[in-house]
C-alpha positions in Angstrom: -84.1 -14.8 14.5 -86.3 -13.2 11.4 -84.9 -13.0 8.0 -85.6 -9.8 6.1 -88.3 -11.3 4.0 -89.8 -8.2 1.5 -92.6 -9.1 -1.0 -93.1 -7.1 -3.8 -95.9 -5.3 -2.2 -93.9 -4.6 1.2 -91.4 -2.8 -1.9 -94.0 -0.9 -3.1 -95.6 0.1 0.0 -92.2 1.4 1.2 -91.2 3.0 -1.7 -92.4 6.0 -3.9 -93.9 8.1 -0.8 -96.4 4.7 -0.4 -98.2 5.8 -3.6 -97.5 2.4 -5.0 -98.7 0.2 -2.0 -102.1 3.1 -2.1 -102.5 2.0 -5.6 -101.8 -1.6 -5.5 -103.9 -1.9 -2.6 -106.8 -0.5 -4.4 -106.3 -3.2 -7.1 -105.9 -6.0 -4.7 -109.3 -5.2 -2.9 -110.0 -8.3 -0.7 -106.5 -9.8 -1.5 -104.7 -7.7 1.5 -107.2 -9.6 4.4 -104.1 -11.9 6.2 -105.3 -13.1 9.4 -109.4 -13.0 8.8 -111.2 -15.9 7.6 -111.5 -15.8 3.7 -115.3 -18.1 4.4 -116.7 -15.7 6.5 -120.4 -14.2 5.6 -120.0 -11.7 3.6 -122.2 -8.5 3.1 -124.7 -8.9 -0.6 -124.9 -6.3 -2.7 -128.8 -6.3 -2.1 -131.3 -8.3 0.1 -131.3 -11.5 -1.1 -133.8 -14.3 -2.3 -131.9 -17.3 -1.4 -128.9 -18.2 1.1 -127.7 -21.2 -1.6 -128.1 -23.5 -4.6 -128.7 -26.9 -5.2 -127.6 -27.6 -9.1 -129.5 -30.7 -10.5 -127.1 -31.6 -13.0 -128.2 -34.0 -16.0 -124.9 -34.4 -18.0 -125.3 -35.4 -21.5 -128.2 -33.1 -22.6 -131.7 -33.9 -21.4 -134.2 -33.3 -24.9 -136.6 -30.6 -23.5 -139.1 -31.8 -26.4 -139.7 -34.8 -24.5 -139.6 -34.0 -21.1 -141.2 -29.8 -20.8 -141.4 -28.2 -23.8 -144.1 -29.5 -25.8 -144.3 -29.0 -29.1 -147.7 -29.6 -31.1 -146.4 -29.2 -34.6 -143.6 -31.6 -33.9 -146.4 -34.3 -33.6 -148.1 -32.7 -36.8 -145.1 -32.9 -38.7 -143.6 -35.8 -38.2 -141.0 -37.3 -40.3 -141.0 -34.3 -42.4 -138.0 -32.0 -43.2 -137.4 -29.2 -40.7 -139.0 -26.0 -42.5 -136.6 -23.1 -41.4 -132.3 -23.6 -42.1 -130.2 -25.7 -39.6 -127.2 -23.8 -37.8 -124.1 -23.1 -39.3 -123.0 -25.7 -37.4 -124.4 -28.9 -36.3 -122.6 -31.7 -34.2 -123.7 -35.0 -36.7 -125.9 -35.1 -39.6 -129.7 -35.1 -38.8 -132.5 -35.8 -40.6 -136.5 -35.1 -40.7 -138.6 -34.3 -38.1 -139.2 -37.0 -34.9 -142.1 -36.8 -32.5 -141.7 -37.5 -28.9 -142.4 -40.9 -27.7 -144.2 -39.5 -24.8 -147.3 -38.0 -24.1 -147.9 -34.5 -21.8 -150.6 -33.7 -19.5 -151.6 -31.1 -17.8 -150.6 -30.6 -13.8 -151.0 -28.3 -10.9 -153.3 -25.3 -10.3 -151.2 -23.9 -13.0 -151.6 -26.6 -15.5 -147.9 -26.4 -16.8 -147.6 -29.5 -19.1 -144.8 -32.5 -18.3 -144.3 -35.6 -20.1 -145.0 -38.6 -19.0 -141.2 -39.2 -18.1 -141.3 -37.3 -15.3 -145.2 -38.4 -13.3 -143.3 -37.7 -9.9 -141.6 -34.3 -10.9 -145.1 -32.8 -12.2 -146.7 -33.0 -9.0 -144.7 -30.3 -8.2 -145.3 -28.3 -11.0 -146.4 -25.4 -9.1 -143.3 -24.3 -7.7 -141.2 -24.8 -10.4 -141.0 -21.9 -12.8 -139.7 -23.6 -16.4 -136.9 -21.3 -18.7 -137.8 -22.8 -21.8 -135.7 -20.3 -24.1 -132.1 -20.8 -22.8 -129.6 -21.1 -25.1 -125.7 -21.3 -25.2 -123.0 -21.6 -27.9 -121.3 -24.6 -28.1 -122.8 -27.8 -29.7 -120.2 -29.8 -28.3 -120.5 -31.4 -24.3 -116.8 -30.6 -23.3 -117.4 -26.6 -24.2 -120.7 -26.7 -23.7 -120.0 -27.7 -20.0 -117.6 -25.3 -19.5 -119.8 -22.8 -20.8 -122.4 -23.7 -18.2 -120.3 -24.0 -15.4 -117.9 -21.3 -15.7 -119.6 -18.6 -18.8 -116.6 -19.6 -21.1 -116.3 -22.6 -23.4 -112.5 -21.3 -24.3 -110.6 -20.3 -21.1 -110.2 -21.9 -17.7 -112.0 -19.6 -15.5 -113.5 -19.7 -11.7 -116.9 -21.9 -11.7 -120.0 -20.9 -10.5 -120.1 -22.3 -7.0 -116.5 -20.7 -7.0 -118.2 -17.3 -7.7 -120.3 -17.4 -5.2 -118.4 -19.0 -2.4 -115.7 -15.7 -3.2 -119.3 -13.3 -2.9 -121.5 -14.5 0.1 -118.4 -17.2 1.9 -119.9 -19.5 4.1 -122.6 -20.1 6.9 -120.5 -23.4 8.5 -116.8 -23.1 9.1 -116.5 -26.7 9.1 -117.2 -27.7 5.8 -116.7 -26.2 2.1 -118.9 -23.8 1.5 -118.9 -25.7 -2.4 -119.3 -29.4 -2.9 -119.9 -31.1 -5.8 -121.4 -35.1 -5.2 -120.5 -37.4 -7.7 -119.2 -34.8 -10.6 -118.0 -36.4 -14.3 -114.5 -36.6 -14.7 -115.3 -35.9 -18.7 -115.2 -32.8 -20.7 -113.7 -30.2 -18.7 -113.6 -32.3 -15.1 -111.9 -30.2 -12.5 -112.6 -26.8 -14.4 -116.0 -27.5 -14.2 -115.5 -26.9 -10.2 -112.4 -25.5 -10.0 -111.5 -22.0 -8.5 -109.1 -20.5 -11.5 -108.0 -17.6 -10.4 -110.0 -16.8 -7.3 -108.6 -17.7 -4.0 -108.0 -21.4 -3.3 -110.8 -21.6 -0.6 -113.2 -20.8 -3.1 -112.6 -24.4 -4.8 -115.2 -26.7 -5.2 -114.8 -30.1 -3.1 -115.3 -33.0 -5.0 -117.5 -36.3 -3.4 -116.6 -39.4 -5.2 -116.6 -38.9 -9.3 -119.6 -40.3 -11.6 -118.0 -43.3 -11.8 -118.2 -44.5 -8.5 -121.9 -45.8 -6.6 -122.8 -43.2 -4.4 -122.5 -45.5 -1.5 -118.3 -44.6 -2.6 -118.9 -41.5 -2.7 -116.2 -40.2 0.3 -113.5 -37.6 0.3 -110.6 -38.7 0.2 -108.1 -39.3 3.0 -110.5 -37.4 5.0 -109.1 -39.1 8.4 -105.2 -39.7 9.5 -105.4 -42.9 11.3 -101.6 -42.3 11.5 -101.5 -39.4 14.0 -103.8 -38.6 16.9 -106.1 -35.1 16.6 -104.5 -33.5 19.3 -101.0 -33.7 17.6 -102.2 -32.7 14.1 -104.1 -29.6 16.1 -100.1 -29.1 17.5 -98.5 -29.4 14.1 -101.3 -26.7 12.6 -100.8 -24.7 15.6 -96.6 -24.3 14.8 -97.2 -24.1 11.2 -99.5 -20.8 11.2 -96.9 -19.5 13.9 -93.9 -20.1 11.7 -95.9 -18.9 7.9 -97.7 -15.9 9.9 -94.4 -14.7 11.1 -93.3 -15.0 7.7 -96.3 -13.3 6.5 -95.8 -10.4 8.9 -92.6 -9.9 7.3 -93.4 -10.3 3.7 -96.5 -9.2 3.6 -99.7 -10.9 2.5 -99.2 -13.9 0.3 -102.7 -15.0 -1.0 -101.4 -18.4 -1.8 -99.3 -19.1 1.3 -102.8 -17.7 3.1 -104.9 -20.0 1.2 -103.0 -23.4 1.8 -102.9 -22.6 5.1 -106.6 -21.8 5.3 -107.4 -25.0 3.4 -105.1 -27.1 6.1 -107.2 -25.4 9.0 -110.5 -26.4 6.8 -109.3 -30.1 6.4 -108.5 -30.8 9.5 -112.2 -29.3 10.7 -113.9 -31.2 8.2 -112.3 -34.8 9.6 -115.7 -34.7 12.3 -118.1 -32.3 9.8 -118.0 -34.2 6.8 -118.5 -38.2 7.8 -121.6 -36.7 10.3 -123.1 -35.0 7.1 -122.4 -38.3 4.6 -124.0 -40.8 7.5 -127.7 -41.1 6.2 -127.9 -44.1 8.3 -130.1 -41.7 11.2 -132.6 -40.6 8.6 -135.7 -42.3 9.2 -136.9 -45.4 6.7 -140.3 -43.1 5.6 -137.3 -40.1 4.2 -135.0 -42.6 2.7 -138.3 -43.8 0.7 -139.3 -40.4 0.2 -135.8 -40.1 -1.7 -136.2 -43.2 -3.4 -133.0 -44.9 -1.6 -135.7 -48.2 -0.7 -135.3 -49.0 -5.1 -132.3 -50.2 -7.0 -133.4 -47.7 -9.8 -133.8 -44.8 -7.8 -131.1 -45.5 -5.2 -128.0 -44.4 -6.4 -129.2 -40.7 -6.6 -131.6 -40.4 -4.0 -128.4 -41.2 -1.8 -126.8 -38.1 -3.8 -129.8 -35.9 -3.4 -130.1 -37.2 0.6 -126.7 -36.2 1.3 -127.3 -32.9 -0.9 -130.2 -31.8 1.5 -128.0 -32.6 4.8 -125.1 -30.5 3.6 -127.6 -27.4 1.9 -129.3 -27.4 5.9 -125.6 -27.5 7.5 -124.7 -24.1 5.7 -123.1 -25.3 2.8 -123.5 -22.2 0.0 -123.0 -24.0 -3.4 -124.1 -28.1 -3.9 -124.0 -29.8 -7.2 -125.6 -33.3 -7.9 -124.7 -34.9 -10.8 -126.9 -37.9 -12.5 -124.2 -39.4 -14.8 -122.0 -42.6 -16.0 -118.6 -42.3 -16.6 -118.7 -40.0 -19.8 -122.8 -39.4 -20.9 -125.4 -40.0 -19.3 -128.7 -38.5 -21.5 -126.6 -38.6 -24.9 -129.1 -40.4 -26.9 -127.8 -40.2 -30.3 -129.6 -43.1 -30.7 -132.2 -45.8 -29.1 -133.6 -42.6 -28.0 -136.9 -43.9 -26.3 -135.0 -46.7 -24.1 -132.0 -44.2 -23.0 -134.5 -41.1 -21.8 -136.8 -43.9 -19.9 -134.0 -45.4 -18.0 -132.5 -42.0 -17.2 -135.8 -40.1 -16.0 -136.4 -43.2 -13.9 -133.6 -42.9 -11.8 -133.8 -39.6 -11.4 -138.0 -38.6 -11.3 -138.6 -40.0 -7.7 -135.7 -38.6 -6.2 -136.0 -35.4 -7.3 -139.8 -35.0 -6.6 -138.9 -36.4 -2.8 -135.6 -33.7 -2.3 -138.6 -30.5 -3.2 -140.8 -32.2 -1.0 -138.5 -32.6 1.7 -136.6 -29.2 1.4 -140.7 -27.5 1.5 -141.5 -29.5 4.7 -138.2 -28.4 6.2 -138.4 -24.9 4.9 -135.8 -24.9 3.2 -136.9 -24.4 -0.2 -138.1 -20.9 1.0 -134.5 -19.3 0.4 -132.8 -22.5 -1.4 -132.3 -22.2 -5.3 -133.1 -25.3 -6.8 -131.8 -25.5 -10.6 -132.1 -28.4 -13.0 -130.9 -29.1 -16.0 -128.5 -30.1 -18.7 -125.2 -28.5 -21.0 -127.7 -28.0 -23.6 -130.7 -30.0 -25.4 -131.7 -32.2 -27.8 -132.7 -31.2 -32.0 -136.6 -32.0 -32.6 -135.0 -33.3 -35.8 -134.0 -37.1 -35.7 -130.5 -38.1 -36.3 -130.1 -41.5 -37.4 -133.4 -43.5 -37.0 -134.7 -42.5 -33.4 -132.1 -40.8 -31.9 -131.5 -36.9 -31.2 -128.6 -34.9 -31.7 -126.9 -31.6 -29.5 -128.8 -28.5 -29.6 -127.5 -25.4 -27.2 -130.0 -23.1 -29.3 -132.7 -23.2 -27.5 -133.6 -26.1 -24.5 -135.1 -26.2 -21.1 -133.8 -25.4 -17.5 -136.1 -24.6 -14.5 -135.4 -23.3 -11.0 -138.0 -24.1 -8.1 -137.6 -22.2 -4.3 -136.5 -18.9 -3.2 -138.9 -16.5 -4.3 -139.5 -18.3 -8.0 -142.9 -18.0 -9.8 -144.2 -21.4 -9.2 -146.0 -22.9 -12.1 -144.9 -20.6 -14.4 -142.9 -21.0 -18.3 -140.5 -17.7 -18.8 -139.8 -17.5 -22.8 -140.1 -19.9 -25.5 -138.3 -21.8 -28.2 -140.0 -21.8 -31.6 -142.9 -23.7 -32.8 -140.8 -27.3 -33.0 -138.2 -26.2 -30.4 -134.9 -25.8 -32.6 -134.1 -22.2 -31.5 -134.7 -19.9 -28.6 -137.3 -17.3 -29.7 -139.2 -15.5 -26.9 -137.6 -13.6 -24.0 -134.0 -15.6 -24.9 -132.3 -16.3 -21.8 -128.3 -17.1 -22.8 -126.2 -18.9 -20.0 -124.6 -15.5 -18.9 -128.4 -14.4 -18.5 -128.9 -17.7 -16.4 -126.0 -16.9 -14.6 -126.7 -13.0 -13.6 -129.7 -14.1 -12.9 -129.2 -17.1 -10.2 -126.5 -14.5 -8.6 -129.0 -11.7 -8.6 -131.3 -14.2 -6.1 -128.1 -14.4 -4.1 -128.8 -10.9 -3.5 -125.2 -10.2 -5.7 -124.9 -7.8 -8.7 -123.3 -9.7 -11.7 -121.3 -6.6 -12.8 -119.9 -6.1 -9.2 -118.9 -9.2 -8.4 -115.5 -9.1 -10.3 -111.8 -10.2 -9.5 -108.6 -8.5 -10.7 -106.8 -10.6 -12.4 -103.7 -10.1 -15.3 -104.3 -6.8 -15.4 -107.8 -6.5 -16.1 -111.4 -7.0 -13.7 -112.8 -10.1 -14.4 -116.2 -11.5 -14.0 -118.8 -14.9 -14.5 -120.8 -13.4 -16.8 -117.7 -11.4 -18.4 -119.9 -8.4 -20.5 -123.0 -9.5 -20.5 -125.8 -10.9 -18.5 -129.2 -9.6 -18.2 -131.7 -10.5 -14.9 -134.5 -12.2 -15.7 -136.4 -10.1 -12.8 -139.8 -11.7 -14.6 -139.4 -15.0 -13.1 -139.2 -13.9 -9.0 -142.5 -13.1 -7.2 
């Protein structure tokens, strides 16, 4: 026997000559899909550069002075005060001027300058196109993450890989279409994955936490060793029967539809996911390629290994994390010894991932993005340390139709501020949808009343930087 189940919109739709269901339909858009798979491909807004990203996340605030921004006048100047104002607001006191501790050279056809921190990374110089004026808002990590991940530092809203799993879905049913390997539990945590608003399949799936080896690095209760497959597929089975027929009666219930979705997802993903995690079949000469053959290098040439296996499985969105517990290139202090351990663990595997996605072809429609919350000041704080700066630091992209060995925009002559061709995170962000083949002011939700987007009002394409 049914119940007379009636939703809100089943009341609107019936009521008023159906001129409220016409109107709330045209509000809900995509919301009104029960019964078609929320992950399915969907249709760009234009023909796209890349199928999916790879974000090579350095949590703590890599100092672009000393890795690819050099700055001449900063050796010159050494130990003298800074020659323009500070910001308004600065995160700690700071002092005069500091020199790098490292030398760049030259590398490539192009000739883009690295520093010596990063020998394995330069060799690849010329298909990495450097965005050396990007700049953000918050000199603090936990908003300055936020602001990175999601294009607010004040308000929980959908994350990036959220945006775009909701705009493009997913090329492999089986697993998330986002996963994030080894994310910080730190400033911001979840919301620097997490779906907000947008539909629940749109969530990002967490592997392991930053606190945990990568060799940990599982989802969790990702098999039932309680009950066989063939009865969970029977249990799924009943439950759609029983919520559909509710559904049919109510009328679409996005969160009813989205649980159920993510049940169907889990219980595919108890054969995807271990198969994609298992590096054990790669052959020794990849694993060394990655860096997995060195205690240093291991821990995130694992991360970057399994990153690569889930990017060639379909998977739209994957974040890699380098990162302790809580900060991982916050070098306050003991500047010199902190930047050298980090850019060793992280140099080699990097440099083997774009080698490996190029041999595969991969990197031909892959987005590769690197990069930190913000940078470091060129002025010291304490004796050889470096404090926050989001006013102007490094990111670079590599793959999908990116002008290798190129440098779009500048910061100023000792790398303090963003000064030429600025590129602000909601820039960044329009722009990495934009070689998605997705328009930044299209791609909206409705949501309290009003449309919402990732890049909210602004957001220009930085068209410069694609071939």
């Amino acid at each position: 026997m049914r119940f007379p189940y009636q939703s809100r919109r089943s009341l609107l739709q019936q009521s008023a000559v159906g001129f409220g269901g016409l109107a709330l339909n045209a509000i809900l858009g995509r919301e009104g899909l029960a019964g078609q798979n929320p992950l399915a491909p969907q249709k760009t807004h234009h023909r796209p550069r890349a199928k999916r990203v790879v974000f090579l996340f350095m949590k703590g605030g890599p100092s672009h002075v000393d890795t690819f921004d050099p700055k001449p006048l900063l050796d010159r100047d050494h130990g003298k005060p800074l020659p323009f104002d500070l910001p308004k607001v600065t995160f700690a006191k700071q002092g005069n001027l500091l020199k790098s501790p490292w030398k760049f050279k030259q590398y490539g056809e192009s000739g883009l300058p690295v520093s010596e921190l990063f020998p394995n990374v330069a060799k690849h110089v010329d298909d990495i196109c450097m965005l050396r004026s990007v700049h953000g808002t918050n000199p603090a990590h936990g908003g300055a993450l936020l602001k990175l991940h999601t294009g607010t530092d004040q308000f929980v809203r959908p994350s990036l890989g959220s945006w775009l799993t909701y705009g493009l879905g997913t090329e492999n049913e089986n697993l998330p279409a986002f996963v994030t390997i080894c994310p910080t539990l730190a400033h911001g945590g979840v919301n620097n994955w997490g779906a907000a608003f947008l539909p629940a399949h749109c969530q990002g799936t967490p592997i392991g936490n930053a606190s945990l080896p990568s060799t940990q690095a599982k989802v969790k209760h990702i098999r039932n060793h309680r009950i066989k497959s063939t009865l969970q597929r029977k249990q799924l089975d009943l439950l759609g029967d029983l919520n559909r027929d509710f559904i049919e009666s109510a009328g679409a219930e996005q969160a009813l539809e989205g649980r159920l979705n993510s049940f169907e997802l889990a219980y595919r993903m108890q054969t995807a996911m271990p198969e994609v995690q298992a590096i054990s079949g790669e052959s020794p000469a990849t694993k060394k390629r990655y860096g997995i053959d060195d205690p240093v290098t291991e821990d995130f040439g694992r991360q970057c290994l399994m990153a690569r296996r889930f990017l060639e499985r379909g998977v739209r969105f994957v974040q890699v994390t380098h990162s302790d517990s809580f900060v991982q290139w916050d070098q306050h202090g003991n500047l010199y010894q902190g930047h050298s351990k980090n850019a060793a663990e992280v140099d080699r595997p990097i440099a083997g991932f774009l080698e490996d996605l190029k041999a595969r072809g991969l990197l031909e429609d892959t987005l590769v993005l690197w990069g930190g919350e913000f940078g470091r000041t060129p002025t010291a704080q304490g004796k050889d340390g470096r404090d926050h700066n989001p006013h102007g630091f490094t990111m670079w992209m590599a793959g999908a139709g990116v002008k290798g060995g190129t440098a779009y925009g500048s910061t100023d002559d000792y790398g303090y501020y963003a000064a030429e061709n600025k590129m602000h995170v909601h820039d960044l962000h329009a722009t990495i949808l934009h070689a998605l083949g997705l328009d930044h002011e299209r791609l909206t939700y409705r949501y309290a009343g009003r449309d919402f987007r990732l890049t909210d009002v602004d957001g220009v394409v930085a068209k410069e930087i694609f071939s």
